[in-house]
C-alpha positions in Angstrom: 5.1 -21.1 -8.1 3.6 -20.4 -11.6 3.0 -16.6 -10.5 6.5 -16.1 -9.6 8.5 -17.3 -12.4 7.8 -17.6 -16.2 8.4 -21.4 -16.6 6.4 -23.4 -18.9 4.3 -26.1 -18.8 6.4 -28.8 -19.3 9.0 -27.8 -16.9 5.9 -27.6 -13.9 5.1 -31.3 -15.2 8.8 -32.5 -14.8 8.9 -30.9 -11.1 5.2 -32.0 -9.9 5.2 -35.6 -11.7 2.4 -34.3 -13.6 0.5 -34.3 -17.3 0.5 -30.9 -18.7 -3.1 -31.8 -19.2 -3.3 -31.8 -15.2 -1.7 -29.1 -15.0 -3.5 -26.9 -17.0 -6.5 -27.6 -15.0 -5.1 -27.2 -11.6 -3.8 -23.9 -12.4 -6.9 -22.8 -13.8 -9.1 -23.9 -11.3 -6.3 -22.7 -8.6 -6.6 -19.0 -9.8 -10.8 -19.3 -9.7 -10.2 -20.5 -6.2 -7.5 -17.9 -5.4 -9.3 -15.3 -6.4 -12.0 -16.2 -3.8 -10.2 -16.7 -0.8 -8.2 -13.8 -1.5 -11.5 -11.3 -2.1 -12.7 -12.5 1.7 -8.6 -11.6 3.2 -8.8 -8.3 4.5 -5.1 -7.7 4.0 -5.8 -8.2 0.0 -8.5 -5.7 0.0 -8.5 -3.0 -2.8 -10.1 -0.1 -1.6 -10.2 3.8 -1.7 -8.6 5.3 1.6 -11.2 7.0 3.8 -10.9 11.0 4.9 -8.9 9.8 8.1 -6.4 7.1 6.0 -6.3 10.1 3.6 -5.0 12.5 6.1 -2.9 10.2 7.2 -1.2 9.2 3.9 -0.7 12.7 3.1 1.1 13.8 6.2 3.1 10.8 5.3 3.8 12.0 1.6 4.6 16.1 3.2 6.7 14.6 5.7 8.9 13.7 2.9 8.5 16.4 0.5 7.4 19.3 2.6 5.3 21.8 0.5 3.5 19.0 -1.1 0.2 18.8 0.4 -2.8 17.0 0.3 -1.5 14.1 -1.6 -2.8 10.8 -0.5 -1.7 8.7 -3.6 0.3 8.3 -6.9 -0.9 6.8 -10.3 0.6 5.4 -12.9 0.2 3.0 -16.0 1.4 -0.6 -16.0 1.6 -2.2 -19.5 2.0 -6.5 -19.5 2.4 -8.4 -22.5 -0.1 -11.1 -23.7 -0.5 -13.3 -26.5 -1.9 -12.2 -30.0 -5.4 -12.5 -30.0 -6.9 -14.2 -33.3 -9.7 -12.0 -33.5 -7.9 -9.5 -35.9 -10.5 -6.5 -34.3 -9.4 -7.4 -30.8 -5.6 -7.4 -32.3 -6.1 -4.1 -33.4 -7.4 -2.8 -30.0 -4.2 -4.6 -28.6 -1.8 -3.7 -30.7 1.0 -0.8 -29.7 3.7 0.7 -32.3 5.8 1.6 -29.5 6.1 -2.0 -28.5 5.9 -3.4 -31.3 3.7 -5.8 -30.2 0.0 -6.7 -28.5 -0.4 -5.0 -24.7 -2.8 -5.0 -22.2 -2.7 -1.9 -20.2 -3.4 -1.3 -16.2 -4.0 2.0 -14.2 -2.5 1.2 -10.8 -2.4 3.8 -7.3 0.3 3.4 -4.9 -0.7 5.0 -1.2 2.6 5.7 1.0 2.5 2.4 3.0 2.8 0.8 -0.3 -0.7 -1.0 -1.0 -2.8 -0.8 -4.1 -5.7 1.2 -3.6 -7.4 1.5 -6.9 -6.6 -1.0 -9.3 -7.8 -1.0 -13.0 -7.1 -3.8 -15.2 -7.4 -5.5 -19.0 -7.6 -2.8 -20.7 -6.8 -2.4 -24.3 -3.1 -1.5 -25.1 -3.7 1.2 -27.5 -5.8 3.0 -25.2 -4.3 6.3 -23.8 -3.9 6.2 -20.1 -6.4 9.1 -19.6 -8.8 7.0 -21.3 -8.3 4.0 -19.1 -7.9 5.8 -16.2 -11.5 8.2 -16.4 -13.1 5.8 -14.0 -10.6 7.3 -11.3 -11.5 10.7 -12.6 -15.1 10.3 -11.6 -13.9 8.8 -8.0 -11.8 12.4 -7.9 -14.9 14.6 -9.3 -16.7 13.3 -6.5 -16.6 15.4 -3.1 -17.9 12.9 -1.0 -15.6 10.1 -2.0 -12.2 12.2 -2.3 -13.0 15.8 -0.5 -10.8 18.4 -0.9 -7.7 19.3 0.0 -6.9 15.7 -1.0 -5.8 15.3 -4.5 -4.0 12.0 -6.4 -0.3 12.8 -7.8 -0.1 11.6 -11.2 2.4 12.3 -14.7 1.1 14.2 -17.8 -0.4 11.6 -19.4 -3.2 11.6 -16.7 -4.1 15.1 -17.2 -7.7 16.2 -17.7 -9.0 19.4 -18.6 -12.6 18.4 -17.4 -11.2 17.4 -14.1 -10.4 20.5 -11.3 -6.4 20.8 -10.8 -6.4 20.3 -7.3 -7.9 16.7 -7.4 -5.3 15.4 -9.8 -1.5 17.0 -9.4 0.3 16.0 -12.8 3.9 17.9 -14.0 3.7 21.2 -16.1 4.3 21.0 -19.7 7.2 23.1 -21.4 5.0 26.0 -22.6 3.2 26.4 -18.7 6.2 27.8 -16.9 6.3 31.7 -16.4 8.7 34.0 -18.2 9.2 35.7 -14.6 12.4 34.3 -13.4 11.3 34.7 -9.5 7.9 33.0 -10.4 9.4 30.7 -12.5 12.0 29.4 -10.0 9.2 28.3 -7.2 7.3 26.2 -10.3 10.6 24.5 -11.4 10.9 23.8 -7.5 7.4 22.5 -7.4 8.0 20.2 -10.6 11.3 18.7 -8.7 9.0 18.2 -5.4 6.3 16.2 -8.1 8.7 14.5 -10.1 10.5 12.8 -6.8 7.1 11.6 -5.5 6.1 10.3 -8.8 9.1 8.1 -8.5 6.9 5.9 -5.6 4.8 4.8 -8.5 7.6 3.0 -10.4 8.8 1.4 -7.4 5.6 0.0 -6.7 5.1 -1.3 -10.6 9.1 -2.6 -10.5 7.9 -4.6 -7.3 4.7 -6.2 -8.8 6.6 -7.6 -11.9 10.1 -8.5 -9.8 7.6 -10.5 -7.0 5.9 -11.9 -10.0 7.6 -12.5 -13.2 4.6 -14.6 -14.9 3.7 -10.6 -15.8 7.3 -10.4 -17.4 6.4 -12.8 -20.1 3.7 -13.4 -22.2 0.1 -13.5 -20.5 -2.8 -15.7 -22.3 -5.1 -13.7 -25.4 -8.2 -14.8 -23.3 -9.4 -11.4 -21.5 -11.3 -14.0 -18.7 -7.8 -16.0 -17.9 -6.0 -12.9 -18.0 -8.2 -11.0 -15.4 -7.6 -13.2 -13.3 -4.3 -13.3 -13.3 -3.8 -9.4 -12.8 -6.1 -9.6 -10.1 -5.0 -12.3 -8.0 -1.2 -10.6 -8.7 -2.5 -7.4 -7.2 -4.4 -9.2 -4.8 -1.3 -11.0 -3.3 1.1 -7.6 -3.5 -1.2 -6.0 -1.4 -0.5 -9.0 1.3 2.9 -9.3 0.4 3.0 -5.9 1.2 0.5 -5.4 4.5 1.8 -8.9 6.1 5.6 -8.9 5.6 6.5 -5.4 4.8 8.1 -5.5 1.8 7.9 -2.4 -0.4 10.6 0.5 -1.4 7.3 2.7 -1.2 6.8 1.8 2.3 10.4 1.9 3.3 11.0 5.4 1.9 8.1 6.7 3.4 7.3 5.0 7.2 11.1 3.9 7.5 12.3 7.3 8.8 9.5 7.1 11.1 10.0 4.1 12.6 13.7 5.0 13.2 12.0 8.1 15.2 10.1 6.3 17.5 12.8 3.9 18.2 15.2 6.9 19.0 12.3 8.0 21.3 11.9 4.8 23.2 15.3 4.2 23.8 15.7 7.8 25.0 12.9 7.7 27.0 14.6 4.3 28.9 17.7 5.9 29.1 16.4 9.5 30.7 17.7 11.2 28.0 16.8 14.4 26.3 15.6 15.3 22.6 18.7 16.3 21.6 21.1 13.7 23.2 22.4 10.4 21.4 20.6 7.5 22.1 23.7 5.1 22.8 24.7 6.1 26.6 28.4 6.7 27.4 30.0 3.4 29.0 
């Protein structure tokens, strides 16, 4: 109940019956204990496809954009409020102009059933996402772990010169479009392919902090409480998402699948043929 709503203290004692000294300590001991159980579910795991998943998750992505291959997942920043650390160093790290305020910032990747497969978390707010996110450029760099054609879709902030192009996809800038108008016309068609898959990733960080709006307010200065409140919140997406279903990523792509088979089923009951409607005459 404290994960999914942004209620204080005082109004948990007044529906429990409890101290806001009990509280406090049943909350925090309730996210150690959390956290364990939900490290041994297999439906909370956070984990890196393998080459078949892979294949699998980019048939999934092409089916819906054809032309866009290879493309297994899409990654994107995810910036929470916190508290105002009094350590005026850590502040500093903290501290964003843009928001006017202290940030922690996350590197999240959204696969096409809608799961988090690589998840990295508490990082400083002034940090570019590039920065946070060159633990995910090794993972790419790395044939064995991410083998080509397989590549991660990303915006520009994630570009890399270091990295190879085909490992991370990311949108051309202004001044990389060719002055040909035939070439030209196929990249701007590429970029509109990109920028419509990219969209998964803000559906996927809209459902994390609409399912639990503790991330919405103010999350405590202490890196240790905060970790492990980001990390039992992706923990339980993951079986939010795996156990009931409920994702936008996972409806847009495996929905119009779904509705496939079930025309094939029914036609197959009703001796129909490809090409006839599903719902017999009377």
């Amino acid at each position: 109940m404290w994960l999914n709503s942004r209620m204080a203290y005082k109004n948990l004692c007044m529906v429990f019956g409890i101290t806001q000294g009990t509280c406090s300590k049943y909350i925090s001991g309730g996210l150690r204990a959390l956290g364990r159980a939900l490290k041994t579910m297999p439906e909370a795991r956070i984990r890196l496809p393998d080459p078949a998943e892979m294949q699998v998750f980019a048939d999934l992505i092409e089916n819906y954009e054809p032309g866009l291959t290879g493309v297994f997942a899409v990654v994107d920043g995810l910036s929470v409020a916190i508290e105002h650390p009094a350590d005026p160093a850590e502040q500093n790290a903290y501290y964003t102009k843009f928001h006017s305020g202290c940030r922690a910032q996350n590197i999240l990747a959204f696969t096409p059933d809608g799961a988090i497969c690589i998840a990295l978390l508490n990082y400083p707010g002034s940090w570019n996402d590039s920065r946070v996110a060159e633990p995910i450029f090794r993972i790419l760099g790395d044939d064995r772990r991410v083998p080509r054609p397989f590549r991660i879709l990303g915006d520009s902030a994630f570009r890399n010169r270091l990295l190879q192009p085909d490992k991370l996809l990311v949108p051309r800038a202004k001044n990389q479009f060719s002055r040909n108008r035939r070439i030209r016309r196929q990249q701007l068609q590429a970029q509109a392919m990109v920028v419509r898959v990219r969209q998964s990733v803000e559906w996927g960080n809209r459902g994390i902090q609409g399912s639990f709006s503790r991330l919405r307010g103010l999350l405590p200065a202490n890196k240790a409480q905060r970790k492990l409140i980001l990390q039992a919140v992706c923990h339980l997406y993951n079986v939010r998402v795996r156990c009931v279903g409920l994702s936008q990523i996972r409806t847009v792509y495996l929905e119009p699948l779904q509705v496939l088979s079930e025309h094939d089923r029914v036609a197959a009951f009703w001796g129909l043929d490809e090409d006839e409607p599903v719902v017999p005459d009377s």
